[in-house]
C-alpha positions, 0 to 999 in steps of 0.5 A: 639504100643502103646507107652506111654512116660511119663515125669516129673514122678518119676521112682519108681512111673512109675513102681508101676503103670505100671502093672495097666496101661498097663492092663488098656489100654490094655482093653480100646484101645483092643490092646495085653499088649504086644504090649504097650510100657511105657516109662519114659522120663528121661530128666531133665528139669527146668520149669520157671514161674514168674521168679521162678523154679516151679515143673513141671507137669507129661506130657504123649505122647500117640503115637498110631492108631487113636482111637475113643474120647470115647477110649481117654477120658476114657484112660486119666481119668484112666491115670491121676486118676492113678498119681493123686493117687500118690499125682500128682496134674496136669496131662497133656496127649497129643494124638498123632495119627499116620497113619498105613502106617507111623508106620514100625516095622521090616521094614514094615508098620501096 
C-alpha cells in the first residue's frame, strides 16, 4: 500500500521507470518502498474517437490513505514527467482514497 496501476504504457518502459518512481513516491508519500505495489494493467483496449482508433493515453490508478493535495500533486508531476520523458504526451492519474478500515491485508484492516 500503496498500489500504483498503470495502464496504456509500455511493459519495458514501466520497468526502466519503476526504480525512480518507487523511490520517489516512497520519499513523497513517506511510506516504505516496500510497501508500493506497481502494476502494469495488460489489457488490451482500443480507443475510438471520430469514428477512428486513436493511441490511447497512459492512465495511473493511485489506491491508497487519504493524503494531503500537496502529496498528490507533487506525485503526479513527478509521475507524469517520468512518462512524459518517455515520449508519452498526455498522462492521465486518477487518486483513489481508500479508508484504513476498508483496506485487509492477511485478513486485517490498516
Amino acid at each position: 500500500m500503496p498500489k500504483f496501476v498503470v495502464s496504456c504504457v509500455k511493459k519495458n518502459d514501466l520497468i526502466e521507470i519503476s526504480t525512480d518512481l518507487i523511490d520517489k513516491i516512497s520519499e513523497i508519500a513517506n511510506v516504505p518502498r516496500k510497501a508500493i505495489t506497481l502494476e502494469l494493467n495488460q489489457v488490451i483496449n482500443t480507443t475510438i474517437f471520430d469514428g477512428e482508433v486513436v493511441e490511447p493515453h497512459p492512465t495511473v490508478d493511485v489506491f491508497w490513505f487519504d493524503r494531503p493535495q500537496e502529496i498528490k500533486d507533487e506525485c503526479a508531476e513527478f509521475i507524469t514527467k517520468q512518462l512524459f520523458d518517455l515520449g508519452y504526451t498526455h498522462v492521465s492519474i486518477l487518486f483513489h482514497s481508500i479508508p484504513k478500515e476498508n483496506w485487509f491485508s492477511n485478513g486485517k484492516h490498516f
